[in-house]
C-alpha positions in Angstrom: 137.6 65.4 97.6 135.6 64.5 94.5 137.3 62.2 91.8 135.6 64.8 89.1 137.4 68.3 91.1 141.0 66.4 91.8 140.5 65.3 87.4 139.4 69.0 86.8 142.2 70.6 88.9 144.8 68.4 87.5 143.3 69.4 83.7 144.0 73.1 84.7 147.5 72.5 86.2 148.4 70.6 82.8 147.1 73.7 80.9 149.2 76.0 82.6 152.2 74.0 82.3 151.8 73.8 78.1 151.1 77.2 78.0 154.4 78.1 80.3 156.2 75.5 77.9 154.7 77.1 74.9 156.0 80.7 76.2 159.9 79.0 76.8 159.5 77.5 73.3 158.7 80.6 71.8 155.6 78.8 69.9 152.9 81.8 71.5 152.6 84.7 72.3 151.1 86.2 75.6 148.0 87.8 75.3 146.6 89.7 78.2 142.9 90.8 76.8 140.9 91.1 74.0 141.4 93.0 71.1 143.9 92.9 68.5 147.7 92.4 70.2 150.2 95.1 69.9 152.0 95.0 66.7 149.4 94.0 63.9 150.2 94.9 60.8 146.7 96.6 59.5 145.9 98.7 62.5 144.9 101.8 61.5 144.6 101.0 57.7 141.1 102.4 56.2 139.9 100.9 53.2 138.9 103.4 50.7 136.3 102.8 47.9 136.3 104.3 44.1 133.6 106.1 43.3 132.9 103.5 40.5 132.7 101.1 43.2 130.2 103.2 45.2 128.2 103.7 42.2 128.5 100.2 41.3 127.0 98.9 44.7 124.4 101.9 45.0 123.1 100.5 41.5 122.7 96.6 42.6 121.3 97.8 45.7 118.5 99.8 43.9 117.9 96.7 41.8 117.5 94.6 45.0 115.0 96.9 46.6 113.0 97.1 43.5 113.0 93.2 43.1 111.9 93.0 46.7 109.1 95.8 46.5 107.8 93.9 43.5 107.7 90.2 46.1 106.0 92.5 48.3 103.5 93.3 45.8 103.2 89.5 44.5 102.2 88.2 48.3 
């Protein structure tokens, strides 16, 4: 056996033992995919905009096209 496989075997044992160690300590919590893990707090919260704030950002986006049409024009 390799020096470099027994290293990286014994690297993966030690990381299963912190994480087991971490679980009895009850410093993590298991997670078994991706995604956001059961319980969050925000799930399902939709953010809503004013319409002042629509109109607000529909305006400085108009200005920011406009400046960029007239760069377009310079070049």
């Amino acid at each position: 056996m390799e020096v470099s496989r027994i290293i990286a075997e014994i690297d993966a044992q030690i990381a299963k033992l912190q994480q087991a160690r971490a679980l009895l300590a009850g410093t993590q919590t298991v997670r078994t995919g991706p995604g956001r893990p059961k319980g969050a707090t925000n799930v399902g919260k939709k953010r809503k905009l004013s319409p002042e704030g629509r109109k607000r950002i529909a305006e400085a986006m108009k200005k920011r096209w406009a400046e960029r049409r007239k760069q377009g024009a310079k070049a």
